[in-house]
C-alpha positions in Angstrom: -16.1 5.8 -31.2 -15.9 8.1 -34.7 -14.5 11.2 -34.5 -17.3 13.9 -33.9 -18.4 15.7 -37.2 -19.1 19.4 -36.2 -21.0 21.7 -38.7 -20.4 25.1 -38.6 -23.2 27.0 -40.7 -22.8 30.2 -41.9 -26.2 31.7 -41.8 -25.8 34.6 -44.2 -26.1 35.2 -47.8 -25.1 39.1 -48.4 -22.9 39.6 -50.4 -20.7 42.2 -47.4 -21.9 39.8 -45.1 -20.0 40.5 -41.8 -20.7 37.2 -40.2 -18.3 35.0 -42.4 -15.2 36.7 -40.3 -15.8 35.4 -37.2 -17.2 32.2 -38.6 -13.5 31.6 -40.6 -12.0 32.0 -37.3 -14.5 29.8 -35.5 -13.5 27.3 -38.3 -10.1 27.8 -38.2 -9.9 27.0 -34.5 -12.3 24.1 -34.5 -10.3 22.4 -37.0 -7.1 22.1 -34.5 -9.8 20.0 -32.0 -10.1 16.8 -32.3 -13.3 16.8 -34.8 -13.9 16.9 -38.2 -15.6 20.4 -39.7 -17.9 20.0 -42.1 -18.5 24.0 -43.3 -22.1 24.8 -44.1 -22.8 27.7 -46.0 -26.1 28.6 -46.7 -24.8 30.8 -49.9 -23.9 27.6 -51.7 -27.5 26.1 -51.3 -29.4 28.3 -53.1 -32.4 27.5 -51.0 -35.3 29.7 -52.3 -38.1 30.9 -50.0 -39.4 27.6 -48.4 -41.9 26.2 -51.0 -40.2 22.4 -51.6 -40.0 23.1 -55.4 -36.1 22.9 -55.1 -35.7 19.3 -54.3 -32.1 18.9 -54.8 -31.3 21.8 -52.7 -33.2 20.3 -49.7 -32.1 17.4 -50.1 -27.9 18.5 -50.2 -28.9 20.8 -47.1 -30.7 17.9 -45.0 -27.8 15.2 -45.8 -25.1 17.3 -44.5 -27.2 18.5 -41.6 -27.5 14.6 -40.9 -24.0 14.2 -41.4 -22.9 16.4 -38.2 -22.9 15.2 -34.5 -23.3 18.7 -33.1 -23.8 22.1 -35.2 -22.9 26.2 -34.1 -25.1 28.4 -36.1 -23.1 31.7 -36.7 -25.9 34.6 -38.1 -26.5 38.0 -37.9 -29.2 39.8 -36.6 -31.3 41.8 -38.5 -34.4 43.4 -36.9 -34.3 42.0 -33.4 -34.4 38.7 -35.0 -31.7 35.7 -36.6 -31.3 36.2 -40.0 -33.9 35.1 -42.9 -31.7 33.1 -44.7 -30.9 31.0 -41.2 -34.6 31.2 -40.4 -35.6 29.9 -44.3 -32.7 26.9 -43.7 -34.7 25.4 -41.1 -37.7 25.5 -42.3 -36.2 22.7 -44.5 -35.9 20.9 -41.7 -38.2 18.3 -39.6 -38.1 18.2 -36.1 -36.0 14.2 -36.3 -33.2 15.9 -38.6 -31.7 17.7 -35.5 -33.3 15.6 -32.9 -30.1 14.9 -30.2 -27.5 16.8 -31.6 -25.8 19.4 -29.9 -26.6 23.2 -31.8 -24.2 25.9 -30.5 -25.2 29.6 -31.1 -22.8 32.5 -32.6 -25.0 35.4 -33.3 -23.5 39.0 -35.0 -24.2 42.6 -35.1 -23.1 46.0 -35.8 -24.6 47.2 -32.3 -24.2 46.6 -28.8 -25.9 44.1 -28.5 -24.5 41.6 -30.7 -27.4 39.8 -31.5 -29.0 38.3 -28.8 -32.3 38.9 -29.0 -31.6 36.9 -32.7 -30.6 34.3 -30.0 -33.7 34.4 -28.3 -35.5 33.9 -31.5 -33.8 30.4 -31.9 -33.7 29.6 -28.6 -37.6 29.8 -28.5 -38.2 27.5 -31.6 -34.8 25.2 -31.7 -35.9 23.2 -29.1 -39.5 22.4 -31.2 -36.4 20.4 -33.4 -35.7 18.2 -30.3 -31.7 19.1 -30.3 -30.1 20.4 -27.2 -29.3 24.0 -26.9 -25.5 24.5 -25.7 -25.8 26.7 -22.7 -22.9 28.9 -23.4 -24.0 31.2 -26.6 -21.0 33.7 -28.3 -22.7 37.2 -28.7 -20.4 39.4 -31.1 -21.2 43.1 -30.5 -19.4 45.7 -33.3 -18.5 43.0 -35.5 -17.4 45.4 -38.1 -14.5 46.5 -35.4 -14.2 42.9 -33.3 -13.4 41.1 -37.0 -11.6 43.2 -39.5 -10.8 42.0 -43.3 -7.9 41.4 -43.3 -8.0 38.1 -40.4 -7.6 40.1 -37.8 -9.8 40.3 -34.6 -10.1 41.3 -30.7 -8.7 38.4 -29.7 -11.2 38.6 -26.5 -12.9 36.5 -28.8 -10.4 33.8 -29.0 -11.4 32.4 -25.7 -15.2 32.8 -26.5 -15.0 31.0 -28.8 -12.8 28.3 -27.3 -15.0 28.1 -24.4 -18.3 27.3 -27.0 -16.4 24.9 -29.1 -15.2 22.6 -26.1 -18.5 23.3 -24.6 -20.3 21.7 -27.9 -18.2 19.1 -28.2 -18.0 17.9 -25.1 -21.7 17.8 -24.3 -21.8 16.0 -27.7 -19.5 12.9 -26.4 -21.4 12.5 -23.6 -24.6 12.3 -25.7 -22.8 9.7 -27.9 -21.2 7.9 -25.1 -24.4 6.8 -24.0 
């Protein structure tokens, strides 16, 4: 069986965006599992408003989306909802492009809340994609104090996002096992 091909997107393109520190770290660990990470970040497609008048963006962006086995979607929340440059990235997309793979959720905020009702927003319409939700979802809360600049972070965190990774992958081998 071929090693499992995880994609990590980074659903942010602000320029301060807050999300990419927790995502490094998320990539950092994944990449000591026995997978390969593919690192998709949505700031180096240049995907404009969804109007398919950028072919060659769409098309990059739906290759490596069909390159991964499973995907964890790290995003902020802005406005009770996932971000607009996540929410534009799949609009890309047709339902067979993440049909069966395995999509892990990492949502972000500055609040208490860390972004879950941004969860609830893609666990409403993710499933319309036919892909399997990983039960266990990472909400970071004060991600401006949990992930600092300079690398480090509340390492309560640490075992989050252990816990998601193995839980994604795992779920994913028994998909591909069968």
């Amino acid at each position: 069986m071929s090693q499992t091909v995880l994609g990590i997107i980074i659903g942010s393109v602000r320029k301060n965006r807050e999300s990419i520190k927790p995502a490094k770290v998320l990539i950092k660990m994944a990449e000591n599992l026995d997978c390969r990470v593919k690192i998709l970040d949505l700031l180096d497609y240049g995907l404009p408003v969804y109007d398919e008048s950028h072919p060659e963006a769409e098309k990059r962006w739906i290759q490596d989306i069909l390159a991964c086995d499973a995907l964890i979607m790290v995003f902020p929340e802005y406005n009770h909802v996932a971000s607009p440059a996540l929410l534009n990235a799949l609009d890309y997309l047709r339902e067979y492009e993440l049909r069966d793979k395995v999509v892990g959720l990492v949502s972000v905020s500055d609040g208490n809340f860390g972004g879950v009702r941004g969860q609830a927003v893609l666990k409403a319409s993710l499933p319309t994609f036919e892909c399997i939700l990983c039960p266990l979802t990472v909400a970071v809360r004060l991600v401006d104090k949990a992930f600092l600049g300079d690398g480090a972070y509340d390492k309560k965190y640490e075992s989050k996002f252990r816990n998601l990774l193995n839980a994604v992958l795992n779920l994913t081998l028994k998909l591909k096992s069968k």
